[in-house]
C-alpha positions in Angstrom: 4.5 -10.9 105.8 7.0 -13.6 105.2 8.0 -15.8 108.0 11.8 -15.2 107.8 12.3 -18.9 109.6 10.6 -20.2 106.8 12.9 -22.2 104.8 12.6 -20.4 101.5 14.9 -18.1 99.8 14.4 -15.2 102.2 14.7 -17.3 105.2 17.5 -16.5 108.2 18.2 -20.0 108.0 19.3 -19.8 104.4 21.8 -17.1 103.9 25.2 -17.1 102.6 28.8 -17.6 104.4 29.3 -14.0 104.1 26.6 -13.1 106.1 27.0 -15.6 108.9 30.7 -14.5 109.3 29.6 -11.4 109.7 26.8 -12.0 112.2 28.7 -14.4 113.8 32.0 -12.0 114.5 29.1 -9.1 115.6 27.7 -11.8 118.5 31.4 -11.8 119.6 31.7 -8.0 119.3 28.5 -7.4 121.4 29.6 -9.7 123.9 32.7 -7.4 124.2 30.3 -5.0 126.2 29.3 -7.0 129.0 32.5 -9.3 128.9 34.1 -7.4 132.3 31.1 -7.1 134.5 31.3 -10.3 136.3 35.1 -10.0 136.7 35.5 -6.3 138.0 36.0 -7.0 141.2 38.2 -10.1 140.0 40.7 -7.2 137.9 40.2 -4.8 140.9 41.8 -7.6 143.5 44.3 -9.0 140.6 46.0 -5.4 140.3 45.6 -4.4 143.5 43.0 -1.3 142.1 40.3 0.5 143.8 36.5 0.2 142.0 36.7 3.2 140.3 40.5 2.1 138.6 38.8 -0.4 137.5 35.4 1.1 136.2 37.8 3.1 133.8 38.1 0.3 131.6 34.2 1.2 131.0 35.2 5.1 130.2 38.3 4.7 127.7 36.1 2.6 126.5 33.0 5.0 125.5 35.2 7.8 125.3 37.2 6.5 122.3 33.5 5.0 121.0 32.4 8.1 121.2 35.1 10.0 119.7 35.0 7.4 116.6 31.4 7.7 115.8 32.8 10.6 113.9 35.0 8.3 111.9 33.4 5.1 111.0 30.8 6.6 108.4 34.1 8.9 107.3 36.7 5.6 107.0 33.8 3.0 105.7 32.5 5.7 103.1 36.6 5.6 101.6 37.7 1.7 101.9 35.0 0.5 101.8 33.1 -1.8 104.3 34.8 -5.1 103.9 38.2 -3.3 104.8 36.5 -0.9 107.7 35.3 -4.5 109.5 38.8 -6.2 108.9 40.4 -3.3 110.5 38.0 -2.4 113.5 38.5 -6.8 113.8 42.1 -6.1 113.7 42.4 -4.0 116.3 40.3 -5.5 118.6 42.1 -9.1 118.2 45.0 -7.0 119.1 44.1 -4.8 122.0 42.1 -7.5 123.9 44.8 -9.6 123.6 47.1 -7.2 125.6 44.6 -6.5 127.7 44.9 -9.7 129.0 49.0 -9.1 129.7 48.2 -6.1 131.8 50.3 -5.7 134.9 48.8 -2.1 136.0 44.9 -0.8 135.6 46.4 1.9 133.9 48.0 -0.4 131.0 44.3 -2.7 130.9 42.7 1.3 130.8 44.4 2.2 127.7 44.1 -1.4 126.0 40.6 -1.0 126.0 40.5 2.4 124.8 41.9 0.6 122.2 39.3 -2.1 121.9 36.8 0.5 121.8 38.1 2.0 118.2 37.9 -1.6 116.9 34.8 -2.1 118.0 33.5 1.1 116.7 34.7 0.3 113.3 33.5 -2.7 113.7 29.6 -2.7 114.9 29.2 0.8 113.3 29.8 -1.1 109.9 28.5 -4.9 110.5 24.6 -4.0 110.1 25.2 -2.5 106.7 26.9 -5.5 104.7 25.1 -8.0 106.4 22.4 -6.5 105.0 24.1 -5.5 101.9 25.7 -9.0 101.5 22.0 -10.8 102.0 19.8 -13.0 100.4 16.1 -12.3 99.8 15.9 -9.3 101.1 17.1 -7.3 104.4 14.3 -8.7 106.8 16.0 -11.5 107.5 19.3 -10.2 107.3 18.1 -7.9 109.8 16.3 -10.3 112.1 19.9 -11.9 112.2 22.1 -8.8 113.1 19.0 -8.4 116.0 19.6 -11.4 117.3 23.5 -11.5 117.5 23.1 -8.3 119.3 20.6 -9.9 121.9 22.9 -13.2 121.6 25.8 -11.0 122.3 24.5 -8.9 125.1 23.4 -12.1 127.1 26.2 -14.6 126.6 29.2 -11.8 127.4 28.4 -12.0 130.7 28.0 -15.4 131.0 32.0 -16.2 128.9 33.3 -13.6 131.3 32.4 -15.7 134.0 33.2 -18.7 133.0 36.6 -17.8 131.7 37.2 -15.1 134.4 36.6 -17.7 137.4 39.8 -19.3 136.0 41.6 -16.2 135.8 40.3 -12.3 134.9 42.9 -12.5 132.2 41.4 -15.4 130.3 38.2 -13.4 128.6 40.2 -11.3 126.8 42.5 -14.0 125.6 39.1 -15.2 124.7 37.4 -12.3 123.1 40.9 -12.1 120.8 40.8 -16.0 119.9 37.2 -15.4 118.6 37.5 -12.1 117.2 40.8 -13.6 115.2 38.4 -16.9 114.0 35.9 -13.8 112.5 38.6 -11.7 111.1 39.8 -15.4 108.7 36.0 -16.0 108.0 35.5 -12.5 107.0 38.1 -12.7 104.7 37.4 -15.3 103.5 34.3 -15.5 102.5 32.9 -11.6 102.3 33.6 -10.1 99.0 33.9 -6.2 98.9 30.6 -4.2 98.5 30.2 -1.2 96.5 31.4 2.3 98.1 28.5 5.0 99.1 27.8 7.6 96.3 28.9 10.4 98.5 31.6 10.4 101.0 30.9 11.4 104.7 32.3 14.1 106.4 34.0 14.3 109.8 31.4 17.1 110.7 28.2 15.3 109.0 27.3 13.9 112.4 28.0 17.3 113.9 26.1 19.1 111.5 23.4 17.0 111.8 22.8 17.6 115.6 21.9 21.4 114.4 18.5 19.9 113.8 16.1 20.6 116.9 14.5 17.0 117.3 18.1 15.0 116.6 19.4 17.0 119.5 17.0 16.4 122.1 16.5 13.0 121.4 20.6 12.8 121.5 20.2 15.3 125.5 17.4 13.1 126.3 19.4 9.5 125.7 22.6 11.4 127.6 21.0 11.6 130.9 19.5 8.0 129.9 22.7 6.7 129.4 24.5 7.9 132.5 21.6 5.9 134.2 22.2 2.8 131.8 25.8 2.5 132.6 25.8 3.0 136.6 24.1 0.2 136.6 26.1 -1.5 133.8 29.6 -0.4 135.4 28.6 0.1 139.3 26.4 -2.9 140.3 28.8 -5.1 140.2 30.7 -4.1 143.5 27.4 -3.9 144.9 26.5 -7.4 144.1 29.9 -8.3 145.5 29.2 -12.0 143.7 31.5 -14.6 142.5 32.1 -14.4 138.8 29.5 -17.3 137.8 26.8 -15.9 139.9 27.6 -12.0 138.7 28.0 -13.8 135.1 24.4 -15.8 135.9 22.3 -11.9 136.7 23.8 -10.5 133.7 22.8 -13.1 131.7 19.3 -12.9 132.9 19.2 -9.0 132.2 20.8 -9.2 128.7 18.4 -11.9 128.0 15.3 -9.1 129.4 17.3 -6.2 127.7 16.8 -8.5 124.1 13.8 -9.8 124.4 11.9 -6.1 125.3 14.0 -4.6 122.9 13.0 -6.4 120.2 9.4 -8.3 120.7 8.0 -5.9 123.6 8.7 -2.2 122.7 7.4 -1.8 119.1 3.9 -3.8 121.0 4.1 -1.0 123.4 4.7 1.7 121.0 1.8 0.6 118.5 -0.5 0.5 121.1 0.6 3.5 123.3 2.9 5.8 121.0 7.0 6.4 121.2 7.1 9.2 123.3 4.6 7.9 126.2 6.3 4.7 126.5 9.8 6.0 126.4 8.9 9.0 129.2 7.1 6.4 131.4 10.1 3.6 130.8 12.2 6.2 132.1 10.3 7.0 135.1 10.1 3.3 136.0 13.6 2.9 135.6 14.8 5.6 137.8 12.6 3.7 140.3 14.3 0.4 139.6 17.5 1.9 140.7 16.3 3.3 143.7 15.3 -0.1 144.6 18.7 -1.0 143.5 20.2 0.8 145.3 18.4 1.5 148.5 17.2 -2.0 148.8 18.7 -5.4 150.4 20.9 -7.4 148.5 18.2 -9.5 147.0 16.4 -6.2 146.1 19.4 -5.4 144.5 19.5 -8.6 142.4 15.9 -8.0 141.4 16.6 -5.1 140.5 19.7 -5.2 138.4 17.6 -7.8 135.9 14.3 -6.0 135.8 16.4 -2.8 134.8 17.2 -4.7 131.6 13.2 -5.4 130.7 13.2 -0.9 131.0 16.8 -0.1 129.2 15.4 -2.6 126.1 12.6 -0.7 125.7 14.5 2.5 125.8 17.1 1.2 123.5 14.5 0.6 120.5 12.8 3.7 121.0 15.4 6.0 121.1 17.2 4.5 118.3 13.9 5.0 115.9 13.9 8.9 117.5 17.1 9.5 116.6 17.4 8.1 113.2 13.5 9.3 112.3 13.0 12.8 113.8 15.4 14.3 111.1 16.0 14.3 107.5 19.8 13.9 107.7 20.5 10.4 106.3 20.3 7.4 108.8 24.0 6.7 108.9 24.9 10.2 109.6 22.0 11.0 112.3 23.0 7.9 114.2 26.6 8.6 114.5 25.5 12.9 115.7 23.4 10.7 118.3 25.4 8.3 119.3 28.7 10.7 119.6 26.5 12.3 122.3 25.4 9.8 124.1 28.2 7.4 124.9 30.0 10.4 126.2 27.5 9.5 129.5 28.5 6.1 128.9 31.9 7.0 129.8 31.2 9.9 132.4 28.8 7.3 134.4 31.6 4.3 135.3 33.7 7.5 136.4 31.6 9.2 138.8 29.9 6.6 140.1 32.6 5.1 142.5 33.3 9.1 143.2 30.4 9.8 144.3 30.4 6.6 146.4 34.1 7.7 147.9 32.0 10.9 148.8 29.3 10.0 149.9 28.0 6.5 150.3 27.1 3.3 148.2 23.8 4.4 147.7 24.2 7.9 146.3 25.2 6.9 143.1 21.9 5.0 142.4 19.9 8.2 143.7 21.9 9.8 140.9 21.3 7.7 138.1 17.6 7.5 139.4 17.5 11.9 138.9 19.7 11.7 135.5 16.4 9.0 134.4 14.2 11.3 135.4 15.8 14.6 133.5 15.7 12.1 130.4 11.6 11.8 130.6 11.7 15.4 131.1 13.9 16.3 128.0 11.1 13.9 126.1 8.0 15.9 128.1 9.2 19.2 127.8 10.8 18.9 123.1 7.8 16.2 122.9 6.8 19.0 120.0 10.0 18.6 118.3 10.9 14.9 118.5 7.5 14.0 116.8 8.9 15.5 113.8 5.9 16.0 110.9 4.6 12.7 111.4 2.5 13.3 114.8 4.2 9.7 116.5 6.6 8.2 115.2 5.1 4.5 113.7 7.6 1.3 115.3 8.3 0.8 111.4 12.0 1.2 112.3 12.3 -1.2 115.1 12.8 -4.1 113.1 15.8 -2.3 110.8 17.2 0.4 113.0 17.1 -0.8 116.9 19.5 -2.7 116.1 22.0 0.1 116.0 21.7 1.3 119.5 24.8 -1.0 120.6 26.4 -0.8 116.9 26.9 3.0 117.0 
């Protein structure tokens, strides 16, 4: 195999304007996701909110992600994907941006409901024309849109505390300015690609979840993902840190979450199989959060960046489930997956501080811990189905398709 570093035609190095613009605005649009951690309790104290007011930013969020998953492959498939990333960049200049004039939670809530459609748009799209708009193949192209993801997931963190020990309103001033600078590059320098054959359907995702192994996979990453986001959402008012040290043990896990997701899990999988390492990831994760939340704060520090090393090797290998246990096409499959599973993603920053109010700070984490759990036992108990006709499934799609675990 070619060494896509190496400086020759195929090399990441050497690929045109198009494509970095394109990367370049998806680092920004990945960073989006972990952008409010460090400054939840920040927003919380700045208008006067209780933790869960403030974990709803989190749910409008996924809810509208999850909503749009049915869209993207229908909009994209009809404009075009040149016009479907200028719009989801559109939207999300303009709904951060007044996020950051909030004066109630309620108003920040429904801004970022709003970011969440751009972003949809956006990521569901970026993978697609980077590699479309690519020279010497898709490897590198690939490799790229992999490491804006990991860039993205570890440095969001890290602006929202920089910016956010100023004041919680400057990252989404930020995240605008930036998404604005991609929304000129894209324009000017991405030309329009061709439009797909066959236009999607609104029910092609829906349709697609009628297959056995596509539906567990999609139950199995629901009860992951409620885990995933209580301690994406919840941890931070357990920390109770300033921004930059918040900012600092978020960078550390999104720099875990990237590293296993990409250079760990298809080592594990060749060596062990999919469905082996994603049931015992799972168990070791509900363990991490039972640490987490059970533990001292130091525990819980621990804690909150070893659970990255486990949810990166859980991102890859459900992504290559879901878009390899079926025979719907790859587009279609992920968005049937992913409209399932980011509904957890929104139900998790919801109940979370609930269940605290009625119970205790710990209960939550015992929660997420169980809903790990029912994930490894979704994978035990359909292991039949989600092989598909292939006995395992080979890491061949880690490279191309774990990548789209944050972009759907």
């Amino acid at each position: 195999m070619d060494d896509p570093f190496d400086a020759g035609a195929g090399s990441i190095l050497r690929q045109p304007k198009a494509v970095w613009a394109t990367a370049g605005a998806s680092v920004v649009a990945f960073m989006g996701i972990g952008l409010v951690d460090p400054i939840l309790p920040s927003i919380a104290r700045g208008l006067d909110a209780t933790p869960g007011q403030v974990s709803l930013l989190f749910t409008s969020y996924f809810l509208i992600t999850a909503v749009a998953m049915l869209l993207t492959g229908f909009v994209s498939s009809r404009i075009g994907g040149r016009r479907t990333l200028l719009l989801g960049l559109a939207f999300v200049v303009v709904f951060a941006g007044l996020a950051g004039t909030s004066d109630t939670v309620g108003q920040l809530v429904g801004f970022r409901a709003g970011w969440g459609l751009g972003n949809a748009l956006f990521v569901s799209t970026a993978l697609a024309v980077i590699v479309g708009a690519a020279a010497g193949g898709s490897a590198a192209a690939i490799l790229l849109y992999e490491s804006a993801l990991g860039l993205g997931m570890a440095c969001g963190p890290l602006l929202g505390a920089v910016l956010g020990n100023i004041s919680w309103r400057y990252p989404f001033f930020g995240t605008a300015t930036l998404m604005a600078i991609g929304f000129l590059c894209i324009t000017a320098f991405l030309k329009e690609q061709p439009k797909p054959a066959r236009r999607t359907s609104i029910l092609d995702p829906i349709r697609a979840l009628g297959h056995g192994g596509l539906a567990s996979a999609a139950a199995s990453a629901f009860f992951y993902n409620y885990t995933f986001f209580t301690v994406l959402a919840f941890t931070p008012f357990v920390l109770n840190m300033t921004p930059y040290r918040s900012g600092a043990v978020f960078f550390a896990w999104g720099v875990l979450l990237a590293l296993f997701s990409v250079v760990v899990a298809p080592r594990l999988q060749k060596r062990f199989g999919s469905l082996k390492v994603l049931g015992g990831s799972l168990v070791l994760l509900a363990a991490d959060v039972l640490v987490l939340g059970y533990g001292g704060h130091t525990a819980a520090v621990v804690c909150t960046i070893l659970s990255g090393a486990f949810i990166g090797v859980n991102n890859t290998v459900y992504t290559e489930l879901a878009l390899g246990v079926s025979d719907a096409p790859r587009p279609v499959a992920s968005a049937g997956y992913n409209f399932v599973r980011w509904f957890a993603a929104a139900a998790a920053p919801y109940f979370a501080p609930k269940i605290e109010e009625w119970t205790d700070i710990h209960v939550p984490f015992a929660v997420a811990a169980v809903t790990a759990v029912l994930g490894a036992v979704v994978v035990l108990v359909r292991r039949n189905a989600l092989t598909h006709d292939a006995a395992e499934l080979q890491p061949r799609h880690a490279t191309e398709d774990s990548v789209t675990v944050f972009a759907n």
